[in-house]
N, C-alpha and C positions, 0 to 999 in steps of 0.2 A: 910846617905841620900844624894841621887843624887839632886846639883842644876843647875837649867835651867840658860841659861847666852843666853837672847836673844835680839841680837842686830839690831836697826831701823838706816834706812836709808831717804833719802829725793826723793830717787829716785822711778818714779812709777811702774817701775819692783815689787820693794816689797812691794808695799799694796795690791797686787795679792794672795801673801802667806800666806799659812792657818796662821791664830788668834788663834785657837784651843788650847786646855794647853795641853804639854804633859806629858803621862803619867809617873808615877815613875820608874826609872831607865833607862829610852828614852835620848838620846840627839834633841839635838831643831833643827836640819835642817829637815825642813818640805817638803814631797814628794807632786808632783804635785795632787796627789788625796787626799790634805787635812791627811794622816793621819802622821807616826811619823816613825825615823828609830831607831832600840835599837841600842845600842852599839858596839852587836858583829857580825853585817849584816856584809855583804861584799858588800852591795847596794854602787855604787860608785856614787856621786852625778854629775848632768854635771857641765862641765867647761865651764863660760863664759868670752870672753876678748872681749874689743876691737880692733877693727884694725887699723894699722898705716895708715892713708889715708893722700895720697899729695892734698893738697887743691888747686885747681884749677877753673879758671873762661876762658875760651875763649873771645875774643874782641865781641864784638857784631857784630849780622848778618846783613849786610850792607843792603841798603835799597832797593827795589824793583825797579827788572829792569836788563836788559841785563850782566848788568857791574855786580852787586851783585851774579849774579848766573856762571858766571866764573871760573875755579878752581883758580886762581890767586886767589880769591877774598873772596874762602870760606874758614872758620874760622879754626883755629887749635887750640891743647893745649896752652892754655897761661903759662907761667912763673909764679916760685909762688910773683915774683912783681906784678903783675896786679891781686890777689887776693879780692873777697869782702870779709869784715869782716864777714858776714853772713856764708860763706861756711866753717868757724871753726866748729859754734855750729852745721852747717847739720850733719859733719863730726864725733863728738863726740856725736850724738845722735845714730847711727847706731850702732846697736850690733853685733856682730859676733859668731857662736855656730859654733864649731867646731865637724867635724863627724856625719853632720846633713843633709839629711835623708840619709846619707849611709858612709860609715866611710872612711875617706880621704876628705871629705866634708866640706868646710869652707863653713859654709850657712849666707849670708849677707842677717842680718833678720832687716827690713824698722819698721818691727811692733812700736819698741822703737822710732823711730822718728816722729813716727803718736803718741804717747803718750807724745810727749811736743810739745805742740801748737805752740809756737813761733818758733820753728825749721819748723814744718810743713808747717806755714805758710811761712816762709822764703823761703822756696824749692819751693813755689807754687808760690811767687813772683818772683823771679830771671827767671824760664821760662816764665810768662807774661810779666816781662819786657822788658825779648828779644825777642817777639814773637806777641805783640803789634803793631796793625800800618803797620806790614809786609804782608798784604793782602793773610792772611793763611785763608782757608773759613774750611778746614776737620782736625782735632785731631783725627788721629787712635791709638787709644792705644792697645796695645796686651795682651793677657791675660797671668795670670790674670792683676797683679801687676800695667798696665800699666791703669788698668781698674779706679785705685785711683785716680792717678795724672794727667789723662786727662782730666772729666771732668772738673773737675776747671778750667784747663788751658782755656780751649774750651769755658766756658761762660764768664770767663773774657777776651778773645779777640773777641769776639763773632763770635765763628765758631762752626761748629757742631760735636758733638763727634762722632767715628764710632768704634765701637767696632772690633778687630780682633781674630776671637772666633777659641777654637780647634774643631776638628770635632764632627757633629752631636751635636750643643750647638745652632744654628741660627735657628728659626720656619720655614724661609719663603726659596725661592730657595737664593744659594750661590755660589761663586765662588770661588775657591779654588785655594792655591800655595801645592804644596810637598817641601821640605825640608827634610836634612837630618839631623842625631842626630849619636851620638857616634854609638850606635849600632843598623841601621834601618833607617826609615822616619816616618814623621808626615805631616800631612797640619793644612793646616789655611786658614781662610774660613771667607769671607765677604759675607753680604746681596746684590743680585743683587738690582741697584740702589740707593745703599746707599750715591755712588760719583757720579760724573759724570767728563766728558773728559773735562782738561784747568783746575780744579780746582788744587786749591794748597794747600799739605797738610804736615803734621810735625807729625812724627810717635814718639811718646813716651811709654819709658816701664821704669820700674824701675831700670834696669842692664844691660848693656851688657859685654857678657861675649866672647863665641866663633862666635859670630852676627849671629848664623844660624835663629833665628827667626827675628830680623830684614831684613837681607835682603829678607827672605819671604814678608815680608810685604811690601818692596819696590817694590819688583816684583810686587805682587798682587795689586798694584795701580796700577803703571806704563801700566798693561796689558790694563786696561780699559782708558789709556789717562789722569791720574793724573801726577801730576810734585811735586815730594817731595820735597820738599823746603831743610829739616833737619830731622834727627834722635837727639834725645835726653832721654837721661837717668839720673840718679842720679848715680849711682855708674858705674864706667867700672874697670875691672878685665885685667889690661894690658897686664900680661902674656901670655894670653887668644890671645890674636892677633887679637880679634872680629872686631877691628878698620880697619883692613888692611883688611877683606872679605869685608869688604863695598864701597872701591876701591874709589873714586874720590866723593862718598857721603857724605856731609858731619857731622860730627858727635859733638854735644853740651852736656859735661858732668860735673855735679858740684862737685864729687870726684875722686880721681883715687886712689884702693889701691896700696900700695906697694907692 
């Protein structure tokens, strides 16, 4: 007789996974549709790791006014001396699936850091407390991802959130950037009047990677008379080079992978 050897964890990845008993002669890694794999499958289960991430905090965004928005003056990678203790736990909450959704794919999945509270909340403080007080009135977050992390930011500094939807997603009339992508274009598309000209706004998404939608998004302000203060993301992909398309923009991110 086959026995089951099934092992718990404290992590909430696995009170996700079926409870179910399996059946005789089954081993116990349990497939996402709840049921069970026998022994002589060839079903190869995924692999998850984590990624080594350099924990990084930039100085803070110096304060409103001529001298603040200077390139002199705007913020760069800090050193991992000037680290907050907080951006360990963001770091080790983030999961990484590899060959996800297409194989060569290290897919940097946020979902795990929205499932321990004190991490999420952490990540949602560190951008209000640099982003506080800075007379930001717009939070454009990009979709989706960016769609998470902005509100919050947005009613705890009290600005208003503006969504940066992909096409044919906005009811009313829009105004639209193109942008390109590895293979083709895309747009992105704001609500006419959602900003207005002299407001200042802080475009947040969850990653930047090769920056083609962010600087979409900077365009598409800029066109209507916005002054983007900063770009901010939680993870940046450095290899990626997304930093350097955004040219003299400046850019606030609480991890960098390796």
């Amino acid at each position: 007789m086959r026995r089951a050897l099934i092992l718990y964890s404290s992590n909430p990845i696995y009170s996700q996974l079926s409870t179910t008993r399996a059946p005789p002669g089954y081993v116990v890694f349990p497939k996402r549709d709840g049921g069970w794999i026998p022994p002589s499958s060839s079903y190869q289960p995924p692999v998850f790791r984590m990624r080594n991430y350099k924990c990084t905090l930039p100085p803070p965004l110096g304060s409103v006014g001529a001298a603040s928005d200077s390139v002199a003056n705007r913020p760069k990678m800090a050193s991992q001396d000037e680290q907050d203790p907080r951006i360990s736990k963001i770091s080790s909450a983030i999961r990484v699936i590899p060959n996800f959704p297409k194989p060569g794919i290290m897919f940097q999945d946020i979902t795990t850091l929205l499932l321990d509270t004190k991490a999420f909340r952490d990540t949602i403080d560190l951008f209000v407390e640099r982003y506080r007080g800075k007379d930001i009135s717009v939070v454009a977050g990009i979709e989706a991802r960016g769609f998470i992390f902005g509100p919050p930011i947005a009613l705890a500094i009290g600005a208003k959130f503006v969504p940066m939807r992909k096409p044919n997603k906005l009811p009313g009339e829009v105004i639209s950037e193109e942008y390109s992508l590895e293979y083709g274009t895309d747009k992105m598309e704001m609500h006419v009047g959602a900003v207005q000209a002299g407001e200042r706004a802080l475009i947040i998404d969850d990653l930047i990677a090769t920056g083609g939608t962010l600087c979409a998004a900077i365009r598409l302000l800029e066109r209507v008379g916005v002054q983007v203060v900063e770009c901010a993301c939680v993870i940046e992909l450095p290899e990626l080079k997304g930093r350097e398309r955004l040219g003299d923009k400046p850019l606030f991110v609480l991890v960098s992978s390796d």
